[in-house]
N, C-alpha and C positions, 0 to 999 in steps of 0.2 A: 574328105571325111573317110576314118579307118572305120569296119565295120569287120568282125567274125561270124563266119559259117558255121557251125557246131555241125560233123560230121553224125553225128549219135541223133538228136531230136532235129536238124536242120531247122532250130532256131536261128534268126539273126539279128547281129548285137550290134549297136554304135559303141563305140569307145569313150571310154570318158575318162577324168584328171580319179575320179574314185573307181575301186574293182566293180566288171560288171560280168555276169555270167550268163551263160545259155539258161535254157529254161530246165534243162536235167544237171546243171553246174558240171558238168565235165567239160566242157568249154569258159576261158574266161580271158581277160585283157584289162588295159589301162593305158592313158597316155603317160607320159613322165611330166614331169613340171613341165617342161619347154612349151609342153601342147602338140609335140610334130613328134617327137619321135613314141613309141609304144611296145611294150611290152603282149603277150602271149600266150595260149597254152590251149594246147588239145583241137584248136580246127584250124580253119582257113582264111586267109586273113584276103578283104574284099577294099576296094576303094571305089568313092565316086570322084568323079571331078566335079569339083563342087560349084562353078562357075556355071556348067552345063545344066546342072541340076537346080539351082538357081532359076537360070532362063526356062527352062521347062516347068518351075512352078508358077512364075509371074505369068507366063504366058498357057496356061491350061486351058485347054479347049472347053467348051460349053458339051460338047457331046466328040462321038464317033472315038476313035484311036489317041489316045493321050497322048503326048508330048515324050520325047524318047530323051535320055542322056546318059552320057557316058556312065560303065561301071567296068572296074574290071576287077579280074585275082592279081592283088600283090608278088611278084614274085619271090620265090623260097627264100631266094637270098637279097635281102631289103636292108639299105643302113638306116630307115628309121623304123624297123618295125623287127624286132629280136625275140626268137621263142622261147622260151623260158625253159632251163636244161638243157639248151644247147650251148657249147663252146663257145 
């Protein structure tokens, strides 16, 4: 799952196949038809592994420390995730 950081209101976005924006719209993104690759602009582009985050909601604790799974920052240069006004 692609998700943006908006550096300005540190909203956070899922990506979707239509435009979504931060909540001050200086951040925004979308996937392409494919579904995997996405487009960009204005933050930082986050991912989960979505297999992990999966296992971490089936299995949610009743109480104490919730269930942890992978996320991390995409790095700057990504072939399926391109920022928009760049080369």
């Amino acid at each position: 799952m692609k998700l943006v950081l908006c550096p300005h209101c540190h909203d956070v976005f899922k990506l979707a196949k239509n435009v979504r924006f931060c909540a001050c719209k200086k951040s925004g993104g979308q996937y392409k038809e494919d579904g995997l690759n996405a487009v960009y602009w204005g933050g930082i582009p986050l991912g989960f592994a979505n297999s992990t985050l999966v296992d971490a909601v089936e299995n949610q604790p009743e109480e104490g420390a919730g269930r942890e799974f992978v996320a991390f920052v995409i790095p700057k240069k990504c072939p399926t995730m391109k920022v928009l006004g760049e080369a």
